[in-house]
C-alpha positions in Angstrom: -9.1 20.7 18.7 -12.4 18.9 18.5 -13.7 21.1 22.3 -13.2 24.1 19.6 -15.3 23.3 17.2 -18.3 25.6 19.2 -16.2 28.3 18.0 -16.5 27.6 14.6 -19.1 29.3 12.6 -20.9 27.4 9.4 -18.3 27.6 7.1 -15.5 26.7 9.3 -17.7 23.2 10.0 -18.4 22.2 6.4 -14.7 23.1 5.2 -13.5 21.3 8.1 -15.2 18.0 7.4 -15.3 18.7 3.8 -11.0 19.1 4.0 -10.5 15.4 5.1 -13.0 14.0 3.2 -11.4 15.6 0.1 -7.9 14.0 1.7 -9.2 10.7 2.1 -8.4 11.5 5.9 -10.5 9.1 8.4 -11.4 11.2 11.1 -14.6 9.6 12.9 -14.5 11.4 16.2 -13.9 14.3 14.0 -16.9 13.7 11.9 -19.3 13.0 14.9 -18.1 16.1 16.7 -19.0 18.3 13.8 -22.8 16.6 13.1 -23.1 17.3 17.0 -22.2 21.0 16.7 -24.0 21.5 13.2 -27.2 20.5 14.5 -27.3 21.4 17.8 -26.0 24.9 16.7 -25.0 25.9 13.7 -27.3 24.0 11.3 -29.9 27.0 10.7 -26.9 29.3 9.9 -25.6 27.0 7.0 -26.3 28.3 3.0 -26.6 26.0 0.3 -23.1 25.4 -0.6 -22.4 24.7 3.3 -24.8 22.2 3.3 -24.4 20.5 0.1 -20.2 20.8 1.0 -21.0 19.0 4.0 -23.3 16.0 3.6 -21.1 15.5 0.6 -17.7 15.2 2.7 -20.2 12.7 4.6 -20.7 10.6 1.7 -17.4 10.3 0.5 -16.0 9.6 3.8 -18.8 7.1 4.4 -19.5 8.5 7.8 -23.0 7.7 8.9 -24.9 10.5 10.3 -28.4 10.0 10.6 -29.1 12.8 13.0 -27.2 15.7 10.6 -28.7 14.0 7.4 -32.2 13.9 9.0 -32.1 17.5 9.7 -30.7 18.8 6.3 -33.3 17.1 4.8 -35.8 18.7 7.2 -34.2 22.1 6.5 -34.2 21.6 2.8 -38.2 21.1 2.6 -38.9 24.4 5.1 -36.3 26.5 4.0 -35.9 28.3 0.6 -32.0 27.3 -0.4 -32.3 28.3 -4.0 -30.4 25.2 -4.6 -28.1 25.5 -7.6 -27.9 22.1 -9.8 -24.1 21.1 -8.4 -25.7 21.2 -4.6 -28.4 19.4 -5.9 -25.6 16.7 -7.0 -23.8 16.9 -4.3 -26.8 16.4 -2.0 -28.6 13.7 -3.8 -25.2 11.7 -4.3 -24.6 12.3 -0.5 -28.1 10.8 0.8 -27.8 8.1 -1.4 -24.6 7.1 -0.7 -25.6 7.3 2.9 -28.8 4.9 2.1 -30.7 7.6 3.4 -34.1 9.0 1.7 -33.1 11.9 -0.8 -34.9 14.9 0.0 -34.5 16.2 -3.4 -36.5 13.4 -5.0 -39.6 14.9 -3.8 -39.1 18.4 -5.0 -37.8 16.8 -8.4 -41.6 14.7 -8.8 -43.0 18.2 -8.0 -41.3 20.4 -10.6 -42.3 17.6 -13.7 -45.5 17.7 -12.8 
């Protein structure tokens, strides 16, 4: 099943990965197959909810990913999301859980100011 993930489309990636996270499921080759195909592919084509629904699963599955969670947080400083304040959660939860640098936290310091 994993060779078919070029066929999936943005959606069908973040439920995907999102669906065993949510089951507790371990599915590592699973997991590193979709990062590969989301951001050699895909990642560009991803909304908010798809994003946030993704690096979440990541999180709770403790999957290390630091190629995918590099480039959302890339994407999420060039691209205008209009985050709503659950995939701001889910997001900063995820990068954190991940030890990885919240790209949020920036914007966040900007807006107080």
């Amino acid at each position: 099943a994993i060779h078919k993930l070029r066929y999936f489309n943005a959606q069908n990636l973040s439920n995907t990965v999102w669906a065993y996270a949510k089951a507790g499921r371990k599915a590592d080759s699973l997991f590193d197959a979709v990062a590969e195909e989301a951001i050699l592919n895909k990642l560009r084509d991803f909304n908010a909810q798809e994003l946030a629904n993704t690096v979440w699963a990541y999180g709770k599955a403790g999957h290390r990913s630091d190629g995918l969670f590099d480039a959302v947080a890339l994407l999420i400083r060039i691209k205008d999301y209009n985050l709503l304040p659950q995939h701001k959660t889910m997001i900063s939860k995820a990068f954190i859980a991940m030890s990885h640098e919240d790209p949020l936290s920036h914007t966040k310091a900007r807006s107080r100011k």
